[in-house]
C-alpha positions as CSV (number, residue, x, y, z in Angstrom):
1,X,-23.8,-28.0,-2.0
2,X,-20.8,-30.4,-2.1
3,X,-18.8,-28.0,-3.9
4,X,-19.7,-25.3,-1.3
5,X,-18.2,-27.2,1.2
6,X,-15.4,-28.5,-0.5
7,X,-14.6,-24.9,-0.9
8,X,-15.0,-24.1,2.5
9,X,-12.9,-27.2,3.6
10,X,-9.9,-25.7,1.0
11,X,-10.4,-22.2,2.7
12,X,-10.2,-23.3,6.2
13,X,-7.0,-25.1,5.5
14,X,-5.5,-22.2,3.9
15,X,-6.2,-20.2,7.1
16,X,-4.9,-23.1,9.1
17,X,-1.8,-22.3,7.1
18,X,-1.9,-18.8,7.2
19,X,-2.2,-18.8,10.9
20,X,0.6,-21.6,11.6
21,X,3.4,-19.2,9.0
22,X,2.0,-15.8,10.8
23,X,3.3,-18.1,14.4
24,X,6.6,-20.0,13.3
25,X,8.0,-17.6,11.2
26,X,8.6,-14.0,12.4
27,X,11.9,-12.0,12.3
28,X,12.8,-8.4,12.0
29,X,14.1,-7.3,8.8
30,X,14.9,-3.4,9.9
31,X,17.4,-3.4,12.7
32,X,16.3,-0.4,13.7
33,X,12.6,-1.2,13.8
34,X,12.8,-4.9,15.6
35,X,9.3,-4.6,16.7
36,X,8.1,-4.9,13.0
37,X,8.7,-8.8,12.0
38,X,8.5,-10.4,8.7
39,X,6.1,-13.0,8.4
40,X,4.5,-14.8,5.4
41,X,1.0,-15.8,7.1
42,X,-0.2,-13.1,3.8
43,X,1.0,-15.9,1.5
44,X,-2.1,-18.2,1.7
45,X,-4.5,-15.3,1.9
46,X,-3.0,-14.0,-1.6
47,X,-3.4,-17.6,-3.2
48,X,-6.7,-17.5,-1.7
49,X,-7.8,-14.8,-3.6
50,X,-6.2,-16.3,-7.2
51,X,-8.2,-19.4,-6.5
52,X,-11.5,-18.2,-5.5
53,X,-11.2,-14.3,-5.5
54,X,-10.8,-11.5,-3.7
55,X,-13.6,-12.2,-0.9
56,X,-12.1,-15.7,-0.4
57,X,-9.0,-14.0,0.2
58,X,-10.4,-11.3,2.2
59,X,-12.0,-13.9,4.5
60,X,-8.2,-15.4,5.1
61,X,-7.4,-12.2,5.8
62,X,-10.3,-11.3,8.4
63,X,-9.7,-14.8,10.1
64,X,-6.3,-14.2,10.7
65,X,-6.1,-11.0,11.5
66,X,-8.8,-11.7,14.7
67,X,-6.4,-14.6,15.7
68,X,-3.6,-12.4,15.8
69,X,-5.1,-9.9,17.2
70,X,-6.0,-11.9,20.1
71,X,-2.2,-13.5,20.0
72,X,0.3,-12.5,18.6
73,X,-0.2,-8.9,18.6
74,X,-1.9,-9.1,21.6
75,X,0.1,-6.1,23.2
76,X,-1.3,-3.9,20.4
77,X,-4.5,-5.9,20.0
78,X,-7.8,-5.0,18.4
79,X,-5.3,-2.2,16.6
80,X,-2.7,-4.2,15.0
81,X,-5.5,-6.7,14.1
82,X,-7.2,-3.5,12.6
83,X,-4.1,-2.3,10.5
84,X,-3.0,-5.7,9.8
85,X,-6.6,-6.4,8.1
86,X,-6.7,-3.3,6.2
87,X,-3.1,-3.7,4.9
88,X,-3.1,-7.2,3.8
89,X,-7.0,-6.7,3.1
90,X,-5.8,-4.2,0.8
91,X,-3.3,-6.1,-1.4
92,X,-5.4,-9.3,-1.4
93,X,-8.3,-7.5,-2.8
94,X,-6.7,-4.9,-5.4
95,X,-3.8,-8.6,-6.6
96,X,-7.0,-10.9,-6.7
97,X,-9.4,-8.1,-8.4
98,X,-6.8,-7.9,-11.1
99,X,-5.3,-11.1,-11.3
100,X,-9.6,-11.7,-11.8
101,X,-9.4,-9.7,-15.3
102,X,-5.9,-10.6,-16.4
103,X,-5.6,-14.6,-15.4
104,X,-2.2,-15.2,-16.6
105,X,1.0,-15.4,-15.4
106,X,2.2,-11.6,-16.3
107,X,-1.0,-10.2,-15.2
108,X,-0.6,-12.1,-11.4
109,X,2.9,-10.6,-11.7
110,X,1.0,-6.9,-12.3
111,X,-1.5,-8.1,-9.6
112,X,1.4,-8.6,-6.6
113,X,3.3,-5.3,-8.1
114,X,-0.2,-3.1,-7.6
115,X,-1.0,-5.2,-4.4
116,X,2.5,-4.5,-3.2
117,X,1.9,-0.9,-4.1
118,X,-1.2,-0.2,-2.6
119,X,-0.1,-1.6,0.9
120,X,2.5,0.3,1.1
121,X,0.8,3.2,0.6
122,X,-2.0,2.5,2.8
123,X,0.4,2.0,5.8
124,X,1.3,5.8,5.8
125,X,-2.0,7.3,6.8
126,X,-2.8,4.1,9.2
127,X,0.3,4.3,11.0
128,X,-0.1,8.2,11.5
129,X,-3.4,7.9,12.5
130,X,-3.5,4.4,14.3
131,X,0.0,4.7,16.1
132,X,-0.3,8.2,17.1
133,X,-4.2,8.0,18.2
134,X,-4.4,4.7,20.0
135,X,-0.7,4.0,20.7
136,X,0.6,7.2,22.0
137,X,3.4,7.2,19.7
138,X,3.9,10.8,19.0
139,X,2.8,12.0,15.3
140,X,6.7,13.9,14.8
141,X,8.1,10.5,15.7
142,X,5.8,8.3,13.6
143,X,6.4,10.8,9.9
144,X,10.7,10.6,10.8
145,X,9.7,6.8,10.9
146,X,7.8,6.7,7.2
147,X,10.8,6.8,4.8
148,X,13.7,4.9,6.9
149,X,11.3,2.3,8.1
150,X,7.6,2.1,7.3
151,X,7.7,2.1,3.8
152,X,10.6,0.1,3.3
153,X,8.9,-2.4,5.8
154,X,6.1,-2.8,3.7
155,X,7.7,-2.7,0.4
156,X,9.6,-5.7,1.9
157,X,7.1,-7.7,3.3
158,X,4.4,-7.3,0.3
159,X,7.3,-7.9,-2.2
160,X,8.6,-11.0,-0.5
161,X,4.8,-12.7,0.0
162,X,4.3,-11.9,-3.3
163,X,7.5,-13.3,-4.6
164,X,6.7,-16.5,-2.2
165,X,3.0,-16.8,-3.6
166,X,4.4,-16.4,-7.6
167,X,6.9,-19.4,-6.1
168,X,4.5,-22.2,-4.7
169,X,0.9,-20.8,-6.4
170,X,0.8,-23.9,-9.3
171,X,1.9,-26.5,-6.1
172,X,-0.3,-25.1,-3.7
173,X,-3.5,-25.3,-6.3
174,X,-2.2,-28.8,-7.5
175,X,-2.2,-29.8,-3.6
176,X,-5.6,-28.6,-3.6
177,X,-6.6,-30.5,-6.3
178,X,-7.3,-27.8,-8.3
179,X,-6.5,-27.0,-11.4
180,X,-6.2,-23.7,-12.5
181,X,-9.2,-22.3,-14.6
182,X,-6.6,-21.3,-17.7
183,X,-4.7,-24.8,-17.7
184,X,-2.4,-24.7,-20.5
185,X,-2.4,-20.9,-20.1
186,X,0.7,-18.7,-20.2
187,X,-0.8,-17.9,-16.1
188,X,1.2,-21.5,-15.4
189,X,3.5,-22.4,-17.4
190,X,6.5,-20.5,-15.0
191,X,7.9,-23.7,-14.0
């Protein structure tokens, strides 16, 4: 029971952190495209999910993406909570499912590569469908937006969270008082 809710306790104050990044740090990183910011809120959802797994991550995810829903992205609301939970959803899962089988350093490298990958791709059909359906942006304009700007987005923001979580993971667990199941383990030894 203690452990339960010291887990709980660790969880909620990764979504407190995950929440406070996704508010204090947000800038556009495609001048043409200012209305898509940066921002490393993904960060403690991704360690998250290398800690406790996927679902803990997940659960990051689904926190945060209500909140922002409800504030930051309040002008696109229950939809940018939507895509934001399915895109970030989708790296956290497929980086802490693998980073679950291949616990070491090189496979969480392979786990933010895939991660990164797969929400990339998952953007394209959400922004055609999301952005055209409920945001009357018209479906022409959103596919001349895919290569210049979606994508490269995407690739941006998954491969700077993920370069951010390889960067602080072995501080942030230590913080937590946890050590990582594989101590001693190639997974940690990258400092």
């Amino acid at each position: 029971m203690n452990q339960n809710v010291n887990k709980l306790v660790k969880l909620a104050l990764l979504t407190a952190l995950s929440i406070l990044l996704m508010m204090v740090i947000r800038f556009p990183v495609i001048p043409a495209a200012p209305f898509l910011e940066y921002e490393p809120g993904d960060v403690p959802a991704l360690i998250g999910a290398f800690l406790y797994g996927p679902g803990a991550g997940l659960m990051i995810t689904a926190a945060v993406s209500l909140f922002q829903a409800i504030t930051v992205s309040a002008g696109s609301g229950w939809i940018g909570g939507l895509m934001h939970m399915i895109s970030t959803g989708t790296m956290v899962l497929v980086a802490g499912l693998i980073y679950r089988k291949m616990h070491t350093f090189k496979g969480a490298l392979l786990a933010l590569t895939v991660g990164t990958i797969s929400m990339t791709l998952v953007m394209i059909p959400l922004n055609l469908y999301f952005t055209t359906k409920f945001l009357g942006v018209p479906t022409e304009a959103v596919k001349a937006m895919l290569m210049p700007i979606i994508i490269p987005f995407n690739l941006i923001k998954a491969s700077a969270n993920s370069a951010l979580t390889v960067l602080v993971y072995k501080s942030v667990a230590k913080v937590l008082r946890i050590e990582p199941a594989t101590s001693g383990s190639e997974a940690h030894q990258h400092e």
